[in-house]
N, C-alpha and C positions, 0 to 999 in steps of 0.2 A: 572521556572525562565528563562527569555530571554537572549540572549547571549550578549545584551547590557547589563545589568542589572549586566553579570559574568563580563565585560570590557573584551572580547575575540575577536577576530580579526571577522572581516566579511568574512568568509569563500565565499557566494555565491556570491558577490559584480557582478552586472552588468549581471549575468547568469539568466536562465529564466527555470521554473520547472513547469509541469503539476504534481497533484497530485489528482489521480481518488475516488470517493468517499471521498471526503475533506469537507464535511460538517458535519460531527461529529467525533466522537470518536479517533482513531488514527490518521486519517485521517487529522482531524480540526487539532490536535496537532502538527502534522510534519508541514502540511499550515503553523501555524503561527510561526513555528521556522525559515525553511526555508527562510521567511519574514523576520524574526529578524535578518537574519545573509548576508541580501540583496539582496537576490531574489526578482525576481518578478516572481510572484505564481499566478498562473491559477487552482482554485479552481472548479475541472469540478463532477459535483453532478446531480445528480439524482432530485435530490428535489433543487429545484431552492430558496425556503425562505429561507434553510439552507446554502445553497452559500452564498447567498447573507449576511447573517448575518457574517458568518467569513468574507466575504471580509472588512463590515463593522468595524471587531473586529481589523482586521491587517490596515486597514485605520486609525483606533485612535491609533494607537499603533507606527505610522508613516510608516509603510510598503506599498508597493507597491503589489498590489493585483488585480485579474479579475474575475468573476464568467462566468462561461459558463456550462449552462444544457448538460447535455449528459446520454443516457441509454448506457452502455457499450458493452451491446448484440448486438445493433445496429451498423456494421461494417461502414453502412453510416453517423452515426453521432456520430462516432470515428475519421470518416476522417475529419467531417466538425470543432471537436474539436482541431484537428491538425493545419488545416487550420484558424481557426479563430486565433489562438493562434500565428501563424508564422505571420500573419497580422498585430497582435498587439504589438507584441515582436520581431517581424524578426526572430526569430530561437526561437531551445529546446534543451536546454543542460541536464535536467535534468526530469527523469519521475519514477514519483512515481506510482507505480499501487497496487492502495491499494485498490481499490472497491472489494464488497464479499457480499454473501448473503448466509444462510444457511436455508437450505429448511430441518426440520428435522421430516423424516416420517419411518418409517420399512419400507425393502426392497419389503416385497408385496405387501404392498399400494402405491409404487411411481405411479405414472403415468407417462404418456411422456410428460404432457404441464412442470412437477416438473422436470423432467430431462433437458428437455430444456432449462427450465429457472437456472437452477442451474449451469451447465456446460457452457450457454449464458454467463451470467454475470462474473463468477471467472475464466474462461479458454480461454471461445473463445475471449470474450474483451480484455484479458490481450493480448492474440496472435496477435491482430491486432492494440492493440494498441503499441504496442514494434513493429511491421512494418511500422508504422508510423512512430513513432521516428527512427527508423533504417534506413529510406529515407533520413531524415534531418542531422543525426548524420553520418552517413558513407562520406558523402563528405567532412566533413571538419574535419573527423577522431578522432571526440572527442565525448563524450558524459557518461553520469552513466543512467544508468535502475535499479531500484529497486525493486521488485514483493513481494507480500504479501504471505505468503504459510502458513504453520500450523505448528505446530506440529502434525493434521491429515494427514499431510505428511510424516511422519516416523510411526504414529499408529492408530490403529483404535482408533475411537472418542468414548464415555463413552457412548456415547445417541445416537440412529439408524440412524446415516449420512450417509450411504453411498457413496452416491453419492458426501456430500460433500468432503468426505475423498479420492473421485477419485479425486475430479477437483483438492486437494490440492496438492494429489502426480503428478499432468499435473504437475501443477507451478514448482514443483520442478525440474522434469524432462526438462522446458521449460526454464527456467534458465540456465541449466547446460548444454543444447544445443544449445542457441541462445550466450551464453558468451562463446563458442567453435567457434561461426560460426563471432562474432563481434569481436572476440578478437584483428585480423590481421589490424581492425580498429581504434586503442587505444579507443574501446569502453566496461566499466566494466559493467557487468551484473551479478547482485546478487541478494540474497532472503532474509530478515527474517522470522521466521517459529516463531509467535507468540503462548505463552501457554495461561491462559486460562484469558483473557483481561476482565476488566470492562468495554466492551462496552454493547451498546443497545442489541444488536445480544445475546451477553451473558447475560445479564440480562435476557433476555427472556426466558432462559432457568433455569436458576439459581434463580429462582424465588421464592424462601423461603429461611427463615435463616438457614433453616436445610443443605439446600442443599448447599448452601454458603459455611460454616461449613467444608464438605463433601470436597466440593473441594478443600477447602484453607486446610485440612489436609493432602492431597495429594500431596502436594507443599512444598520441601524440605524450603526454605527460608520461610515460613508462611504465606504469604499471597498472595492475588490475582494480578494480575497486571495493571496498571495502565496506558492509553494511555500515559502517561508524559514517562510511560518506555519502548517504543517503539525510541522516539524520538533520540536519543544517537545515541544508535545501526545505524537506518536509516540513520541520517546525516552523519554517518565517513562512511557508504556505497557509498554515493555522492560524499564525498569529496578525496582532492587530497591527502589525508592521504591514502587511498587506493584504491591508486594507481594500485596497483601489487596484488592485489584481485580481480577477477572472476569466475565466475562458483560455486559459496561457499552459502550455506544455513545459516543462521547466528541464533540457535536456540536462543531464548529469553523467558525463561518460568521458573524461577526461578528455575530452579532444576527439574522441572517436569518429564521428561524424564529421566532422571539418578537413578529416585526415585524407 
């Protein structure tokens, strides 16, 4: 449900949000709330039809919306994401880094093109793209960053990630060091550490009912989670309700962890 739809105030009215990897799953979800609640959201994706389709979804919906292609590995068109976006908006108040990818192989079969590209996309993008925003946001001492991390952040993953489970403990740690180092900037920097999500990415793995089953039994609240229940958490990260939160991991796994 949109936050027109609850009659709730417009929280982002007139502010402007990059949100990485916004063409599906959590991603597409936070996009179009964000929207709902008056942003103007720069939907920056990988895959250009999927942009393009959420732009179009927050167009009918009356939102204000941009698509801009970007591979997040690429530090040069991380910048040029920056750049088009201050073009088009004049500034960033708000940045979602929610792009991820999970490469999942045993640790003797990784290769270096799997590590590259896994540590590219979830660590080094996140890293340069929060120095982007930390350019724009530091001079006029405002701004929220919000980083996607895991719960392979506090534990090792059920299925042989390694690597994804490094890049998840970076975010964490890059969180907790760049919200130490913006803070003097009235700029909040936090994380959610999502459990085990209905997106694409999990599908893929979760790819029977058995295993479905398996997982959703492991899940103190009973079931799996839902991009819609990402979106909460994310938005009072943004907003000026916290305030006086930084540096903080915000788990979201229904119990997973405690289990």
């Amino acid at each position: 449900m949109h936050s027109s739809e609850r009659g709730t105030e417009m929280r982002f009215a007139g502010q402007t949000a990059i949100v990485t990897g916004a063409g599906r799953g959590m991603g597409r979800a936070i996009a179009r709330e964000l929207a709902a609640e008056g942003a103007n959201v720069v939907v920056a994706e990988v895959d250009e039809a999927g942009a393009r389709e959420v732009v179009d979804e927050i167009g009918r919906s009356g939102g204000h919306a941009h698509a801009i292609t970007v591979d997040v590995s690429s530090v040069a068109e991380v910048r040029t994401l920056f750049k088009e976006t201050v073009a088009r908006f004049g500034t960033v108040d708000i940045l979602i880094n929610n792009a991820g990818i999970g490469i999942a192989k045993p640790l003797v079969d990784y290769i270096e093109a799997d590590w590259d590209r896994q540590i590219g996309v979830n660590l080094k993008g996140m890293f340069f793209a929060t120095q982007e925003a930390a350019k724009i946001m530091i001079p006029k001492r405002s701004g929220k960053i919000v980083n996607f991390a895991s719960t392979a952040a506090f534990v090792s993953s059920s299925t042989p990630e390694t690597a994804y489970d490094i890049s998840k403990g970076g975010v964490r740690q890059l969180t907790i060091s760049v919200a130490a180092e913006l803070a003097p900037y009235n700029i909040n920097v936090n994380a959610v550490a999502p459990g085990t999500i209905m997106t694409d990415l999990t599908l893929r793995v979760l790819d029977t009912e058995e295993k479905m089953a398996r997982a959703s039994a492991k899940i103190p609240i009973g079931r799996l989670g839902k991009p819609e229940d990402m979106v909460g958490p994310v938005l009072f990260l943004c907003s000026e309700e916290a305030g006086y939160v930084t540096g903080h991991v915000l788990v979201v796994d229904g119990g997973w962890l405690v289990f």
